[in-house]
C-alpha positions as CSV (number, residue, x, y, z in Angstrom):
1,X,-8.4,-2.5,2.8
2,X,-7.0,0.0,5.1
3,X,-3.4,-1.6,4.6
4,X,-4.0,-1.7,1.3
5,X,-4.1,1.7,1.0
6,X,-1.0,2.2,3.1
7,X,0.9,0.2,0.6
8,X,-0.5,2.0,-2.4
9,X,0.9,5.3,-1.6
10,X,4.3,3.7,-0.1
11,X,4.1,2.4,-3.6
12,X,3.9,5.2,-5.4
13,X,6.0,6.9,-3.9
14,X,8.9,4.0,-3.5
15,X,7.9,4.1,-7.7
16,X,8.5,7.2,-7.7
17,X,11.6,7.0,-6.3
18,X,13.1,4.0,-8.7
19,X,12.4,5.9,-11.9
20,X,15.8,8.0,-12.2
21,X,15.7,7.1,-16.2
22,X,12.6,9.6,-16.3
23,X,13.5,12.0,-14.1
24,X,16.2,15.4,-15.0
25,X,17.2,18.1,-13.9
26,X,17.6,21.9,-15.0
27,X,16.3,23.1,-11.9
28,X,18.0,23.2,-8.9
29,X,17.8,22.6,-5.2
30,X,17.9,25.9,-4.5
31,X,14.5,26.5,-6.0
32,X,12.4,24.7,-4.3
33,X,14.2,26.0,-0.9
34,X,13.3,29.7,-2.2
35,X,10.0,28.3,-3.2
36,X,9.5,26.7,0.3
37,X,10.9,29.9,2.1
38,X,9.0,32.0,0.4
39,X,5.7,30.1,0.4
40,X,3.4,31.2,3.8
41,X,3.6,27.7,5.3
42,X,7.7,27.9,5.1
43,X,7.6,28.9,8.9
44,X,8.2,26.8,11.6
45,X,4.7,26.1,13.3
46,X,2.3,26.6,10.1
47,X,0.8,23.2,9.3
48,X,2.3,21.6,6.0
49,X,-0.3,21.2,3.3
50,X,1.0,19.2,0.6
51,X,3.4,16.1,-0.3
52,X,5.1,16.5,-3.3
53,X,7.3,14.3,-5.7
54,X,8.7,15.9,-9.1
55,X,10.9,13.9,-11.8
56,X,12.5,15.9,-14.2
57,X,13.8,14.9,-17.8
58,X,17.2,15.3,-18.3
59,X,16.9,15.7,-22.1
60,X,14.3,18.0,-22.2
61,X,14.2,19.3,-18.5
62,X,10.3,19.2,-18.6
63,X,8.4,17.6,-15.4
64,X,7.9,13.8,-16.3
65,X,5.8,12.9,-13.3
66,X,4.8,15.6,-10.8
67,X,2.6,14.2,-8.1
68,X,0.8,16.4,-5.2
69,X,-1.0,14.7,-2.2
70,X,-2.7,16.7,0.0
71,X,-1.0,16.3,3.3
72,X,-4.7,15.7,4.6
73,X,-5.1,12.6,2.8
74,X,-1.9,11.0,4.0
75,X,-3.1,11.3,7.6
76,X,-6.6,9.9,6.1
77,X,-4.7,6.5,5.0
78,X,-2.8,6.8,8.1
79,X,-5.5,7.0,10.6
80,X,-7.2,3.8,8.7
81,X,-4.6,1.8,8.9
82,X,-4.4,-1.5,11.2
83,X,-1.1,-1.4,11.7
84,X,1.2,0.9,12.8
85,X,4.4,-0.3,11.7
86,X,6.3,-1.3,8.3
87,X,8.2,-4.5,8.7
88,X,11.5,-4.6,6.4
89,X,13.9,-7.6,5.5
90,X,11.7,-10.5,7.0
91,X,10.2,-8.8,10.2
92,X,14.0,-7.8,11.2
93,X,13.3,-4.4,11.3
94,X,9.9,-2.1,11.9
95,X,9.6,1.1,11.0
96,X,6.8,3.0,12.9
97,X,4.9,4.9,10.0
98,X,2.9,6.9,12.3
99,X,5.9,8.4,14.3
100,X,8.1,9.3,11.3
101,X,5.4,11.2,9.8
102,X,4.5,12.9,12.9
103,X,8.6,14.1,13.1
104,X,8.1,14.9,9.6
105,X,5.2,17.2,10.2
106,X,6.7,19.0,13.5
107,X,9.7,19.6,11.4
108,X,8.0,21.2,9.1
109,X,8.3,22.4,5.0
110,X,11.8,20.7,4.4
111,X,13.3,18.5,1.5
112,X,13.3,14.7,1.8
113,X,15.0,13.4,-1.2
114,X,16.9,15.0,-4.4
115,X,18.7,12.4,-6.9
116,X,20.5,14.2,-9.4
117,X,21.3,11.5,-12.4
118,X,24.8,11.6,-14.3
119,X,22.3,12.4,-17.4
120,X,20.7,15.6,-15.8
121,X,17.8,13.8,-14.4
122,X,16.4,14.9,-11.1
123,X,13.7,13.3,-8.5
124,X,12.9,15.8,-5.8
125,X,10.8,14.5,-2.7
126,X,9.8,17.2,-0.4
127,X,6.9,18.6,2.2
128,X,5.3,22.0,1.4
């Protein structure tokens, strides 16, 4: 159970992630980096409070998907879990889940991913 919900939100957001037919982009980088300096947990040392993924239509450059975790409940799934690492390519390789997201957190608010599409599509991936 508890690595089952480990998977569903690597899932989601690896989903997340492959969708760059759904995603676009009018917005740019640059906004959420004013957002996140701006916002009053852009400091260094204030405690990140949400996970957030946005796609963006290139057509239309309305959100397709926007999906917000609470930073809380990724530590919830976290702290359940049996395991603490993520085999890749047939056990060659572990990825320690636990430590990653701890140097995640001490880094603090901070873009992850942005995939801009040739057709104006976006996915950003970032901690706020």
């Amino acid at each position: 159970m508890k690595r089952t919900a480990l998977a569903i939100i690597v899932a989601l957001t690896l989903s997340a992630l492959a969708l760059p037919a759904a995603a676009a982009a009018r917005h740019d980088f640059k906004v959420i980096q004013n957002a996140v300096k701006n916002s009053a947990t852009a400091e260094r040392g204030h405690e990140l409070k949400w996970f957030k993924v946005l796609i963006e239509d290139g057509r239309s450059g309305e959100a397709a998907v926007k999906l917000t975790l609470p930073v809380a409940l990724i530590e919830a799934l976290l702290g359940s879990a049996d395991c603490r690492h993520f085999k890749v390519d047939d056990d060659r390789c572990e990825i320690d889940v636990k430590a990653v997201w701890s140097a995640l957190k001490k880094a603090g608010p901070l873009a992850l991913v942005e995939i801009k599409g040739d057709d104006g599509a976006v996915i950003k991936v970032w901690l706020e």
